[in-house]
C-alpha positions, 0 to 999 in steps of 0.5 A: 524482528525486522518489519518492513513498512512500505509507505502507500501514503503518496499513492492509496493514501492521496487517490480518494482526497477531493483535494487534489494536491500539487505536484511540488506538494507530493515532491515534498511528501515523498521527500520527507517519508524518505528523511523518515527512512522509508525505503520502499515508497508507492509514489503514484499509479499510471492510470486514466487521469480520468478515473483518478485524476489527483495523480495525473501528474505521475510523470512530473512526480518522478521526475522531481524525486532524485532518491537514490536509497529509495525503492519508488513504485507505482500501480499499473493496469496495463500496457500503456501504464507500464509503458508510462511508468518504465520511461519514468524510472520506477523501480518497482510495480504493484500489478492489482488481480481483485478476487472478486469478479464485478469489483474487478470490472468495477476498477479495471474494467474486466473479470478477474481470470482476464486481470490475472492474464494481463497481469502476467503479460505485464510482470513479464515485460516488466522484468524484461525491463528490470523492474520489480513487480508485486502481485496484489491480490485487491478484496482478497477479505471481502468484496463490497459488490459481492460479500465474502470473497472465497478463499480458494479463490485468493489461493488460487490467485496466490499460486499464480504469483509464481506463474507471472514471475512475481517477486512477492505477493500482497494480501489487500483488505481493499475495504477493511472487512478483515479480522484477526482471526480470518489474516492468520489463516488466510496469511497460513494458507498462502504460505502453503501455495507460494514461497514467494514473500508475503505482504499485506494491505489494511484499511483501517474502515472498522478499527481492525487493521492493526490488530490485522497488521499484528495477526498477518506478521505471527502468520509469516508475512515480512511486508506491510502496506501503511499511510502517513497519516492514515489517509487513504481509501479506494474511488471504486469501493463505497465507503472505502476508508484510509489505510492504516497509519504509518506512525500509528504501526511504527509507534506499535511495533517499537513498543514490542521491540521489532526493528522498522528504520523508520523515525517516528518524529520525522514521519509526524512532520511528513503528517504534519505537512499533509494535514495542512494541505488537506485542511484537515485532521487525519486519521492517525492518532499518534500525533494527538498524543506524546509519543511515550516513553518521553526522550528523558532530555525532555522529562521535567527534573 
């Protein structure tokens, strides 16, 4: 089986850091997940420098990345940061509804019935313009503010997918509530309200999110939202932790025979490489480890 990752690292992995990375550094990230063979790469988001300035640099980020079998994409809001994003060159944006309506005026200032309106202006205009766009549907497993969030009420959302022109819909665990048992059905029953692609987002908060990565696949999602290193988290969510890690899901998915494109070696160095920016140990664990099996060029005789 084939197993799409689509790196987030750039983006959801380095917006909750306190460490504010330069530009050249991001450049040179993005640069490496590409070596890795990631194809599908979540390089920034338009949006207030103010709310999220350790990418404020949007611009100057595309402008340095000359990736011609790369897939670049960003997170918009609105009009202004569709706008930003269209002159940069993306190929593709990540339009956010959050199904809960106080963490939605908590990160884009509005209910949620009124994201989902701007979110289809924005999908229009950004077809017009020949970009590709995913609706991502944020706590779609539960919201920090509010607790569970209703599934009839993601369902809802997910049927709207269609509506806006969306080209795929993503299932986000913004805070890491999720559990096997609760993706697979969720993941089922969206398939019942859309026939557009099904992606999901893990955080990895309380040691869940591979196991949920495992469940949303055996429930016919084709897509799947990883960090490099695990990084990662929301600014709006309390206690929001990283993403689940890139190397770590490869590393799993390899073992059981699914084909990614990825190169595992190659994405420990683009870790290797943030850790020393950051200072710091990330999340993932791979790097900790060998990779097993051991490359028999390197097993003693």
């Amino acid at each position: 089986m084939v197993v799409e990752i689509v790196e987030v690292g750039p983006r959801d992995g380095l917006q909750n850091e306190a460490v504010v990375v330069s530009t050249d550094l991001k450049i040179e990230f993005v640069r490496l997940l590409a070596a890795a063979g990631a194809r599908r790469i979540e390089v920034t988001s338009f949006v207030r420098p103010d709310r999220v300035p350790q990418l404020a640099d949007a611009e100057a980020v595309l402008a340095g990345l000359r990736l011609p079998d790369v897939t670049t994409s960003a997170l918009v809001l609105n009009e202004h940061g569709l706008r930003r994003a269209h002159a940069a060159g993306v190929d593709e944006v990540n339009l956010v509804v959050v199904a809960s309506d106080t963490f939605s005026a908590r990160n884009q200032g509005t209910g949620t019935a009124a994201a989902m309106a701007t979110a289809g202006r924005l999908a229009g205009q950004a077809k017009d313009a020949g970009i590709r766009v995913t609706l991502t549907i944020g706590a779609a497993f539960g919201c920090p503010f509010e607790g569970e969030v209703d599934p009839g009420r993601v369902l809802d959302l997910a049927a709207q997918a269609h509506a806006v022109d969306a080209d795929e819909v993503c299932l986000a665990d913004t805070i890491g509530v999720a559990t096997p048992g609760r993706v697979s059905t969720l993941v089922h029953a969206v398939r019942e309200v859309t026939s557009l692609p099904i992606r999901c987002h893990f955080h990895n908060t309380r040691n869940s999110g591979y196991a949920n990565a495992y469940a949303a696949l055996a429930g016919g999602a084709v897509a799947l939202d990883a960090s490099s290193g695990g990084i990662g988290g929301c600014p709006f969510a309390p206690r929001a932790t990283g993403n689940i890690a890139t190397e770590d899901l490869a590393w799993a998915l390899h073992r059981d025979g699914h084909r990614t494109g990825l190169d595992i070696p190659a994405l420990l160095r683009a870790t290797a490489l943030i850790e020393r920016t950051l200072g710091r140990r990330t999340p993932a664990l791979l790097a900790r480890t060998d990779p097993f099996p051991i490359p028999k060029a390197t097993t003693q005789q």
